[in-house]
C-alpha positions in Angstrom: 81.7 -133.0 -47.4 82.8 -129.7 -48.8 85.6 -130.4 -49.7 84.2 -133.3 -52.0 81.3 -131.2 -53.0 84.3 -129.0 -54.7 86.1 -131.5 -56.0 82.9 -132.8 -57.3 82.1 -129.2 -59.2 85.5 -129.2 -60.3 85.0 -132.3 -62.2 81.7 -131.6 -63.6 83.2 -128.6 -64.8 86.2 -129.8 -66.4 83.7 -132.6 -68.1 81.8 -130.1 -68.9 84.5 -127.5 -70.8 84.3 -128.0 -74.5 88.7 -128.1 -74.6 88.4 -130.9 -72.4 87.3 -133.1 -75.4 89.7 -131.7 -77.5 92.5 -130.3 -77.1 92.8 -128.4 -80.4 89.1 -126.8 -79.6 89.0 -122.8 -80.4 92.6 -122.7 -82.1 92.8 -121.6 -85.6 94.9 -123.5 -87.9 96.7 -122.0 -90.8 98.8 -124.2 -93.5 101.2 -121.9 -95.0 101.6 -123.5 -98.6 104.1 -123.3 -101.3 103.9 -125.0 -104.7 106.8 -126.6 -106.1 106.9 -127.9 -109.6 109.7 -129.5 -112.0 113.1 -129.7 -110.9 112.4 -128.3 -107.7 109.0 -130.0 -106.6 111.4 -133.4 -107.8 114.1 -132.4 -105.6 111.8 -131.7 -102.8 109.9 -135.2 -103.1 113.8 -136.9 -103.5 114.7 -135.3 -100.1 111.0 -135.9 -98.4 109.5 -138.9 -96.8 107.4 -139.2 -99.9 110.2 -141.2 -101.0 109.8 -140.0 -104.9 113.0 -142.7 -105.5 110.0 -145.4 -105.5 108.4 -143.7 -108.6 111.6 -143.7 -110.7 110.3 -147.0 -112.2 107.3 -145.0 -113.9 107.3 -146.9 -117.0 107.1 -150.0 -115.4 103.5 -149.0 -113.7 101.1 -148.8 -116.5 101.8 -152.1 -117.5 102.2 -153.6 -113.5 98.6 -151.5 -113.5 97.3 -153.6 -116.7 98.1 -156.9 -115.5 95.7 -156.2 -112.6 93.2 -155.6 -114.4 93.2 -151.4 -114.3 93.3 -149.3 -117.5 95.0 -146.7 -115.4 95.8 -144.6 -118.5 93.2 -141.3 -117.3 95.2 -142.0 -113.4 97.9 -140.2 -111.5 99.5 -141.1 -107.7 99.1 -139.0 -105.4 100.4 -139.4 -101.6 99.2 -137.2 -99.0 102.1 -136.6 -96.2 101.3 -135.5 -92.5 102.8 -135.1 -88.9 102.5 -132.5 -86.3 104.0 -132.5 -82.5 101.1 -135.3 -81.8 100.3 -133.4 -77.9 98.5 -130.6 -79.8 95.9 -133.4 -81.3 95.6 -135.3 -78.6 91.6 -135.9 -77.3 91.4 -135.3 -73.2 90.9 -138.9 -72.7 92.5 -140.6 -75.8 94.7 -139.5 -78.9 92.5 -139.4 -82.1 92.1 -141.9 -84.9 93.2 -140.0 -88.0 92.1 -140.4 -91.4 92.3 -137.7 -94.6 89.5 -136.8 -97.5 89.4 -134.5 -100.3 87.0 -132.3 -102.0 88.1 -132.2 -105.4 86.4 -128.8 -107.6 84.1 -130.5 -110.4 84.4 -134.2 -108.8 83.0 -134.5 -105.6 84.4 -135.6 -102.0 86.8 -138.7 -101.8 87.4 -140.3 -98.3 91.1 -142.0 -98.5 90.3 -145.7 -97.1 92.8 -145.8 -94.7 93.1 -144.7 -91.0 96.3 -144.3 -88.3 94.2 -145.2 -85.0 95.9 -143.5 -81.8 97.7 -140.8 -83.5 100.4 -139.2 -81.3 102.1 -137.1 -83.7 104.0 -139.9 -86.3 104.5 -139.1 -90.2 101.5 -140.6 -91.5 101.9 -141.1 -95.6 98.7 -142.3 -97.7 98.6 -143.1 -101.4 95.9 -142.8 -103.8 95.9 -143.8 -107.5 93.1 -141.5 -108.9 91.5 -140.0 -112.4 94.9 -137.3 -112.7 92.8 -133.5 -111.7 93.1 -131.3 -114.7 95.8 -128.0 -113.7 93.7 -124.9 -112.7 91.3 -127.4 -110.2 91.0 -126.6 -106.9 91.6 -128.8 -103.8 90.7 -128.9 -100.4 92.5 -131.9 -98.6 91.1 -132.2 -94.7 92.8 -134.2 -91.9 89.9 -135.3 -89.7 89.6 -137.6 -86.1 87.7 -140.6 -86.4 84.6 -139.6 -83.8 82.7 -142.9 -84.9 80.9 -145.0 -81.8 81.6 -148.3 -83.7 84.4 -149.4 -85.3 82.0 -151.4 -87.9 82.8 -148.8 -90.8 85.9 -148.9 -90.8 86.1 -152.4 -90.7 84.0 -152.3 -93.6 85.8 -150.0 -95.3 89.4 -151.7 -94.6 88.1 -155.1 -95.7 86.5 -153.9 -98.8 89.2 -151.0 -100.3 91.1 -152.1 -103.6 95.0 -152.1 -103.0 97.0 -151.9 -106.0 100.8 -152.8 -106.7 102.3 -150.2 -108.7 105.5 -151.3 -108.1 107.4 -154.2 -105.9 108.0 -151.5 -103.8 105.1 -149.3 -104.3 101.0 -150.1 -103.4 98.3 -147.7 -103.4 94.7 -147.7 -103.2 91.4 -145.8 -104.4 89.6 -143.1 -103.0 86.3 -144.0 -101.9 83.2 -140.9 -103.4 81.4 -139.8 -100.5 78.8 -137.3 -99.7 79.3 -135.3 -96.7 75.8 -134.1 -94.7 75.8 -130.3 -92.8 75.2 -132.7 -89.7 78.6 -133.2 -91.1 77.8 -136.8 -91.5 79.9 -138.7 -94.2 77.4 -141.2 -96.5 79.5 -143.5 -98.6 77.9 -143.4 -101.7 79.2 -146.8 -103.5 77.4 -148.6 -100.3 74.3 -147.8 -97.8 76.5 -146.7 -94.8 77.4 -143.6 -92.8 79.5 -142.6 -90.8 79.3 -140.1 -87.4 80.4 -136.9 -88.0 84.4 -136.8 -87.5 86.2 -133.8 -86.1 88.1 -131.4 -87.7 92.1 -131.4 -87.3 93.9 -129.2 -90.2 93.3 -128.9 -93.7 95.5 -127.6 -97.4 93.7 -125.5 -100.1 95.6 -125.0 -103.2 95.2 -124.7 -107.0 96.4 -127.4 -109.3 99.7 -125.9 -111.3 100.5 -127.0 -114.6 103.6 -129.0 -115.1 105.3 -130.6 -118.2 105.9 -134.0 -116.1 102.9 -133.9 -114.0 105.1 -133.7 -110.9 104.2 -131.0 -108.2 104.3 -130.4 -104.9 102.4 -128.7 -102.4 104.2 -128.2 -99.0 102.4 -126.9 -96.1 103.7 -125.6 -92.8 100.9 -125.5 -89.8 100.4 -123.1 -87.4 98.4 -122.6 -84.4 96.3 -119.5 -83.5 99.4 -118.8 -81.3 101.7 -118.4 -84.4 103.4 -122.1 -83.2 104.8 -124.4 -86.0 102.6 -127.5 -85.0 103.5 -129.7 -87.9 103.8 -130.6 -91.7 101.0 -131.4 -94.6 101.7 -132.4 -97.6 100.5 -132.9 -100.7 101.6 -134.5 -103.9 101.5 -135.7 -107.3 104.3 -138.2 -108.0 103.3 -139.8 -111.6 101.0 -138.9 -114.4 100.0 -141.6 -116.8 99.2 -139.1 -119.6 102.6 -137.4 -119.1 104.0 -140.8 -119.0 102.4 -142.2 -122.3 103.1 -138.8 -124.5 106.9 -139.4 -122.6 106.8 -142.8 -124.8 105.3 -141.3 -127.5 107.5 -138.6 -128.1 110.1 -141.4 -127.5 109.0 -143.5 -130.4 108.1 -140.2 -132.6 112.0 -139.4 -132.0 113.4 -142.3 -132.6 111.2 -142.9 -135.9 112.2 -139.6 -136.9 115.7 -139.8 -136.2 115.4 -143.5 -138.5 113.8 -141.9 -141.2 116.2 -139.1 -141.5 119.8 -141.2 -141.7 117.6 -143.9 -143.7 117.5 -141.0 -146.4 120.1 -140.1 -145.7 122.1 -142.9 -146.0 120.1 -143.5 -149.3 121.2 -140.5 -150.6 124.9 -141.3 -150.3 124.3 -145.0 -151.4 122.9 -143.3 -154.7 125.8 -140.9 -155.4 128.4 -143.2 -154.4 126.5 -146.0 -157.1 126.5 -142.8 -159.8 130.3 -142.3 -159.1 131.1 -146.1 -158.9 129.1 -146.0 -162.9 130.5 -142.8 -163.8 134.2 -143.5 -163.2 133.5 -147.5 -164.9 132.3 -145.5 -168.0 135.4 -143.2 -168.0 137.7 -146.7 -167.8 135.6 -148.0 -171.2 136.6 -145.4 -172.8 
């Protein structure tokens, strides 16, 4: 009997400890960021599961945007990338159900309506096609775990969020605007629901940089209270549909300018070598 009576206690008590339901609870978690831009931020995506060889057929997506029905000329992509060693996540009794949103300075919180059920530590890569955020805004992008007691939202949301096709071998989807409670309850704000307060994994804060192609990079490193490397966040803008229209603007200004100019040109010579064709005729009359 005593000897159950301890085992007993010692089960209690392990229910009981708040690091039994998670095993991340009480350690700190850094992201040590760097900002990449240009050459280097395209060199970065090029090498990076973010696969930036899929956006290389940029001036094929406004119009493969159009003919669905999406202006998308105000829009940017952006793809959020994510992994970590998958044991440090993992809930007591199950691994967690991991899904991303953003708090965007100016805008308002965006849930990203997509979710990676049983997480154990897998590169998880989500794309958005979103109003582009104006350099100088800042971001918070949070990874959370799904602590819902239903799986009804989520069905909800998963039947209900727009895909797109940017490309054949590109899709993304739209944030969803949601309100978030100091309950830390989540209320969807394009439809009467809520969701249960999720938990808190990791999360990237950074300021937008300014870029002449709207391609940028924002690579994170995570660390554990313990100084560990735990894992990789991510964060990136890939294609920029103002950058991409001025790119074809400046295009068309070129090449129009470039017309004009050896038109002229070439109307110039036409002219002297007509005065020289008249000038030497006259010289034969005489």
């Amino acid at each position: 009997m005593a000897q159950r009576a301890i085992i007993i206690g010692l089960l209690i008590s392990l229910l009981c400890s708040p690091t039994a339901v998670h095993a991340n609870t009480g350690k700190a978690i850094k992201a040590v960021l760097e900002i990449l831009t240009g050459a280097a931020a395209a060199k970065s995506l090029g090498n990076s599961a973010h696969a930036y060889e899929k956006y290389k057929t940029e001036d094929e997506i406004l119009k493969r945007l159009k003919e669905q029905m999406v202006d998308g000329s105000n829009d940017a992509i952006y793809s959020i990338y994510f992994k970590t060693n998958g044991a440090t996540w993992s809930d007591f009794w199950s691994y967690p159900d991991v899904f991303f949103y953003v708090d965007i300075e100016g805008k308002g919180s965006f849930l990203v309506p997509q979710i990676h059920e049983g997480y154990r530590g897998t590169p998880i890569l989500g794309r958005v096609l979103a109003e582009e955020v104006a350099p100088g805004t800042r971001i918070i992008v949070r990874v959370m775990d799904d602590d819902s007691t239903s799986d009804a939202i989520w069905n909800s949301i998963l039947k209900s969020r727009i895909t797109l096709q940017a490309s054949d071998t590109l899709s993304v989807t739209r944030f969803l605007p949601v309100s978030v409670a100091a309950s830390g309850e989540f209320r969807f704000l394009d439809r009467r629901a809520t969701m249960d307060a999720p938990d808190f994994m990791a999360y990237a804060e950074f300021v937008v940089p300014e870029t002449e192609d709207g391609v940028w990079l924002v690579d994170g490193k995570l660390y554990d209270s313990d100084h560990q490397s735990i894992g990789t966040i991510q964060i990136a803008s890939v294609w920029s549909a103002k950058k991409q229209i001025a790119k074809q603007s400046n295009t068309v200004s070129s090449w129009f300018g470039s017309t004009v100019f050896w038109g002229v040109l070439g109307g110039c010579l036409l002219l002297l070598f007509i005065a020289q064709v008249i000038q030497d005729l006259r010289k034969t009359s005489k």
